[in-house]
Residue frames as a rotation matrix with the C-alpha (Angstrom) as fourth column:
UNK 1
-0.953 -0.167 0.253 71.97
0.171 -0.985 -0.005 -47.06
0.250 0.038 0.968 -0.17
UNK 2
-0.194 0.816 -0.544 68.85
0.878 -0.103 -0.468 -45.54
-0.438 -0.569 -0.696 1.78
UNK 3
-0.556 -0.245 0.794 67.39
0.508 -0.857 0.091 -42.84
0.658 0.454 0.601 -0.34
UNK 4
-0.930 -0.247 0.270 66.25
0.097 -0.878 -0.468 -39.73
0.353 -0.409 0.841 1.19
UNK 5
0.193 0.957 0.215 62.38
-0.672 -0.031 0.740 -40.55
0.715 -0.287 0.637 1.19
UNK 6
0.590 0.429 -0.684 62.99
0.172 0.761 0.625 -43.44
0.789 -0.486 0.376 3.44
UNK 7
-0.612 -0.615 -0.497 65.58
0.760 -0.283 -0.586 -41.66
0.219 -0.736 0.640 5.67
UNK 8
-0.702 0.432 0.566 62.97
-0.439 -0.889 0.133 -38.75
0.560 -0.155 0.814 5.93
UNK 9
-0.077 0.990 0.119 60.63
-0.527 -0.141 0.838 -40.87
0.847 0.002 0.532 6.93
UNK 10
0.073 -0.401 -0.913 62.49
0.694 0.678 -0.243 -42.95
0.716 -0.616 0.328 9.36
UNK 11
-0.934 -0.315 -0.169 63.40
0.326 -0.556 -0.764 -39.39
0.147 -0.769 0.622 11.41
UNK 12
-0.437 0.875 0.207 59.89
-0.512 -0.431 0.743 -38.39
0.740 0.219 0.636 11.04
UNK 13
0.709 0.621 -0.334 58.38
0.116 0.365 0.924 -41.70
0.695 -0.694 0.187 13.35
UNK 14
-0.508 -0.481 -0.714 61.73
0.853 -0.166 -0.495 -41.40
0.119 -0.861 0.495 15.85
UNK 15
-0.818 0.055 0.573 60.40
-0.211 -0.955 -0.210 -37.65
0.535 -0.293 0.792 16.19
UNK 16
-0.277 0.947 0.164 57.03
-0.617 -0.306 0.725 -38.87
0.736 0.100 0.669 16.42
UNK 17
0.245 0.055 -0.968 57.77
0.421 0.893 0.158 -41.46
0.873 -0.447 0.196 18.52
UNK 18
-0.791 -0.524 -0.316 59.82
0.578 -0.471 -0.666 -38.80
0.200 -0.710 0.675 21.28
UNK 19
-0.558 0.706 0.435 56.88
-0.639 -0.700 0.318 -36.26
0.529 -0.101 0.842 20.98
UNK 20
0.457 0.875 0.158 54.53
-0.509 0.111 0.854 -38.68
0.730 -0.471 0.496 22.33
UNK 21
-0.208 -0.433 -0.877 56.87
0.779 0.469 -0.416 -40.12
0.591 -0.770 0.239 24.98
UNK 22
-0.716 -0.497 0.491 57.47
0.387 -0.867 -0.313 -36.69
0.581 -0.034 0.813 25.99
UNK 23
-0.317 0.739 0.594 54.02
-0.657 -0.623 0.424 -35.48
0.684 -0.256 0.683 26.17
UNK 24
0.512 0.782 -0.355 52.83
-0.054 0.442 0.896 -38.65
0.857 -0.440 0.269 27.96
UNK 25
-0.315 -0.692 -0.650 56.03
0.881 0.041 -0.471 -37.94
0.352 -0.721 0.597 30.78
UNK 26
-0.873 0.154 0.462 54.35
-0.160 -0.987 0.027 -34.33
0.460 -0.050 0.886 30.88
UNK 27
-0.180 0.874 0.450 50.74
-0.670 -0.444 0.594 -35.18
0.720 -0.195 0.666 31.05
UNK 28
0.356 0.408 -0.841 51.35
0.389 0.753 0.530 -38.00
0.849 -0.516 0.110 33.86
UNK 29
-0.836 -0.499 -0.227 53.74
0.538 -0.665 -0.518 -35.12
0.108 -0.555 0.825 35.87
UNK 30
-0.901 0.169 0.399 50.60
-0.367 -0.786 -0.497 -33.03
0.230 -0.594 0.771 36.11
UNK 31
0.101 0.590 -0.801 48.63
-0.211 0.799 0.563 -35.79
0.972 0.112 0.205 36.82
UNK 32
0.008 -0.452 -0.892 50.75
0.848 0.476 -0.234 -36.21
0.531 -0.754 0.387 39.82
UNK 33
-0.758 -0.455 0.467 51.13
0.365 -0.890 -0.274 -33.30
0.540 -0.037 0.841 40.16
UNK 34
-0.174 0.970 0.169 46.97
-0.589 -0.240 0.771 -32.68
0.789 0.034 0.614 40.54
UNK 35
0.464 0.453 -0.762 47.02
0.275 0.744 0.610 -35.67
0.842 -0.492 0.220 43.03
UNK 36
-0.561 -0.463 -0.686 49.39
0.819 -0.194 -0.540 -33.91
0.117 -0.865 0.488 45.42
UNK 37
-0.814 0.450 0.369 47.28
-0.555 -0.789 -0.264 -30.78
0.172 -0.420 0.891 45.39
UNK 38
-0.188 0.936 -0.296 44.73
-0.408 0.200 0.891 -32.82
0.893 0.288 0.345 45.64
UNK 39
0.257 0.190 -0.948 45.54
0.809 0.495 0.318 -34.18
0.529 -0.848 -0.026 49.32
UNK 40
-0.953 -0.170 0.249 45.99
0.075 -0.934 -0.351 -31.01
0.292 -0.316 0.903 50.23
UNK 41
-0.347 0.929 -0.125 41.98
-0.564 -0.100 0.820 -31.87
0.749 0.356 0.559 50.78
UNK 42
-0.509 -0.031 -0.860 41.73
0.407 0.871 -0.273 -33.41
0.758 -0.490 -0.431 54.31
UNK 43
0.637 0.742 0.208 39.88
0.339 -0.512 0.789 -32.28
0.692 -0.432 -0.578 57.42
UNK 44
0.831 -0.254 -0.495 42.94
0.404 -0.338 0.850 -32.29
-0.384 -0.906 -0.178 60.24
UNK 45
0.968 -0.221 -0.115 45.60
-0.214 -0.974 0.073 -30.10
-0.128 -0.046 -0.991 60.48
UNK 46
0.115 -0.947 0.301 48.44
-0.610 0.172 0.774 -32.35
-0.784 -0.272 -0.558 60.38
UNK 47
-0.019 -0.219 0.976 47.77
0.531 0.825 0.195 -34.02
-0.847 0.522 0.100 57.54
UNK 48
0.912 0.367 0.183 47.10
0.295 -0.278 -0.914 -30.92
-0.284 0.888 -0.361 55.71
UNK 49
0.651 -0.682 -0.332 50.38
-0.665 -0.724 0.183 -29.43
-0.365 0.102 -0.925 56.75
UNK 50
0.189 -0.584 0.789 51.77
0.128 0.812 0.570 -33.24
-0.973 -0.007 0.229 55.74
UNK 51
0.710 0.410 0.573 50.22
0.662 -0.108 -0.742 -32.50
-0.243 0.905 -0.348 52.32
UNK 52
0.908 -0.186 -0.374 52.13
-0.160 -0.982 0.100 -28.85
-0.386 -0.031 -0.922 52.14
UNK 53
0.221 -0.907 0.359 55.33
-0.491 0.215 0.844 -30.26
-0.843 -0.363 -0.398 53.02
UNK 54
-0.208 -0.194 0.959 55.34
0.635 0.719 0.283 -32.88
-0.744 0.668 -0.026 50.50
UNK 55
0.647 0.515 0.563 54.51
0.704 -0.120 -0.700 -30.28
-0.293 0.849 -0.440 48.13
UNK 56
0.617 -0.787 -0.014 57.48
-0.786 -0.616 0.055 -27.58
-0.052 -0.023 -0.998 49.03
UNK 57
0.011 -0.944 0.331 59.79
-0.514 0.278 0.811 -30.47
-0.858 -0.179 -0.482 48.49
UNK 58
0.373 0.638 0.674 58.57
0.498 0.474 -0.726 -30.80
-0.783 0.606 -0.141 45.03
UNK 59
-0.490 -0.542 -0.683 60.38
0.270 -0.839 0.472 -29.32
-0.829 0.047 0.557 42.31
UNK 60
-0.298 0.633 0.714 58.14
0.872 -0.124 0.474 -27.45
0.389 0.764 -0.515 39.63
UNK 61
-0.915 -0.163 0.368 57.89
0.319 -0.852 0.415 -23.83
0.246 0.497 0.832 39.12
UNK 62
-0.416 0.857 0.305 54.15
-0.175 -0.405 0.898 -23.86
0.892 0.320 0.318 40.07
UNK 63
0.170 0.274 -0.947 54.25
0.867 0.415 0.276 -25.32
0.469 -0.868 -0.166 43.65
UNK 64
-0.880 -0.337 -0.334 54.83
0.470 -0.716 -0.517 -21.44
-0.065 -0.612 0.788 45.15
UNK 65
-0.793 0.604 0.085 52.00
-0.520 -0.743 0.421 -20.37
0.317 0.289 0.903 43.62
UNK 66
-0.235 0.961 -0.145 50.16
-0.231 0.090 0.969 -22.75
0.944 0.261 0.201 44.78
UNK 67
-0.461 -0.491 -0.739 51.05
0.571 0.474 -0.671 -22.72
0.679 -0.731 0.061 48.11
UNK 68
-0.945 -0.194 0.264 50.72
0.165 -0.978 -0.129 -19.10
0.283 -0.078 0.956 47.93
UNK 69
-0.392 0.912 -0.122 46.74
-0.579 -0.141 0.803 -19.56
0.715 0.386 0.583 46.94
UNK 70
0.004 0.384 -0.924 46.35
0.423 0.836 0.349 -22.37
0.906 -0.392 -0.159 49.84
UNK 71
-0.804 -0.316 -0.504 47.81
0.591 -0.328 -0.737 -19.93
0.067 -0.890 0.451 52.49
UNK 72
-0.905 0.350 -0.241 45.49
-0.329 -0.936 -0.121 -17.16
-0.268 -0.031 0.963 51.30
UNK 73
-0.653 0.396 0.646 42.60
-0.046 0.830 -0.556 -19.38
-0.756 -0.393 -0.523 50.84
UNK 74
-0.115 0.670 -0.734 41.90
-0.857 -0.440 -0.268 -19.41
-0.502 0.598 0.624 47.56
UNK 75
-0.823 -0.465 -0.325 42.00
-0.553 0.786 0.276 -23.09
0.127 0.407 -0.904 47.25
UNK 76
-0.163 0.984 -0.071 38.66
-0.911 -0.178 -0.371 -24.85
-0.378 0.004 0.926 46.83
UNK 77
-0.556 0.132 0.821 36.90
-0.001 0.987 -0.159 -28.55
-0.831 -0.089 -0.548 46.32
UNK 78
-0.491 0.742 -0.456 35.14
-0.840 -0.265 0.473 -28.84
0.231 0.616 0.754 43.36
UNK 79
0.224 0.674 0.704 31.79
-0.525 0.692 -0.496 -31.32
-0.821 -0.258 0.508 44.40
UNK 80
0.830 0.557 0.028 31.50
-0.462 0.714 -0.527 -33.13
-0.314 0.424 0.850 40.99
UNK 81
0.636 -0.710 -0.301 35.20
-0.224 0.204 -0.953 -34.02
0.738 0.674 -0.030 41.02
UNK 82
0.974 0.019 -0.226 36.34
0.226 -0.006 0.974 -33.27
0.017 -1.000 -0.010 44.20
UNK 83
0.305 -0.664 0.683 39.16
0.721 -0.308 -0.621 -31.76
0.623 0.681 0.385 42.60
UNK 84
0.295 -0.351 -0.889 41.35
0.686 -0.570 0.452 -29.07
-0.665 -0.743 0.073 44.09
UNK 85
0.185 0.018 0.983 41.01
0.834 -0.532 -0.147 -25.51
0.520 0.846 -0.113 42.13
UNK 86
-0.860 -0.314 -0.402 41.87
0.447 -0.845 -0.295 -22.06
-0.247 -0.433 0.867 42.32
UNK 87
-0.106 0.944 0.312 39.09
0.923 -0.023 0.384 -19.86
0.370 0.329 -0.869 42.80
UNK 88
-0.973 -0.113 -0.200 39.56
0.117 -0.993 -0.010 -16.14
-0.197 -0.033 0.980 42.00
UNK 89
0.018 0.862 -0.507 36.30
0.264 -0.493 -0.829 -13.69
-0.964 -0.119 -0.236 42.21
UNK 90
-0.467 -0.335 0.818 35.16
0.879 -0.276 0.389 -12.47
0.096 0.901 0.424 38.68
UNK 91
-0.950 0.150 -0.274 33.67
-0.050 -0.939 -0.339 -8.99
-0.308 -0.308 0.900 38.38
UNK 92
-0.563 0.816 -0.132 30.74
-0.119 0.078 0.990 -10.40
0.818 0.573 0.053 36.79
UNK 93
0.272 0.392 0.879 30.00
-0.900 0.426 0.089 -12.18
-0.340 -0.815 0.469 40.28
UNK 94
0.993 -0.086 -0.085 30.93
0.059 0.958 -0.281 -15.85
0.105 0.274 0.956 40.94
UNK 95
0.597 -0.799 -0.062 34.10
-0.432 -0.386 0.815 -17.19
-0.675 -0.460 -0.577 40.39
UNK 96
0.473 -0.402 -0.784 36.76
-0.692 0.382 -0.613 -18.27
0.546 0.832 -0.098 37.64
UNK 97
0.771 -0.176 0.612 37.92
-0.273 0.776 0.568 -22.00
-0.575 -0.605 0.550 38.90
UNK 98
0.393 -0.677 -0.622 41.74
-0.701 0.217 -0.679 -23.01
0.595 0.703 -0.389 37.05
């Protein structure tokens, strides 16, 4: 017989075990994610529109919007990362980089 403290604690590490599968299947998806926008960074025209493509044939809820922000050029290098960001005006001056 398994008493309840050790059956609590048994669903407790499965949970804890799924939560961090989970999160690390999440945070390596926008990992990837970040590296396709990130070749979206190139100088010629055919490789950016390669870049594009490969991103519209992505499925994730956030690839319009960021398509949206690449058409309307609000897409932007950061130097100390070389990162691809969005980069909306603030009213202060400057700009707010996500």
């Amino acid at each position: 017989m398994v008493s309840l403290n050790n059956a609590a604690c048994g669903i407790r590490n499965i949970l804890a075990l799924f939560l961090c599968v989970v999160n690390t299947s999440i945070a390596a998806a926008c990992l990837d994610l970040q590296d396709s926008v990130n070749a979206l960074n190139v100088r010629g025209f055919e490789d950016k529109m390669a870049a594009a493509q490969a991103l519209a044939q992505r499925d994730d809820t956030r690839i319009d919007t960021i398509l949206e922000a690449f058409i309307e050029g609000k897409l932007y290098v950061q130097r100390s990362d070389k990162r691809v960001v969005f980069a909306d005006k603030s009213n202060g001056g400057g700009y707010i980089l996500t």
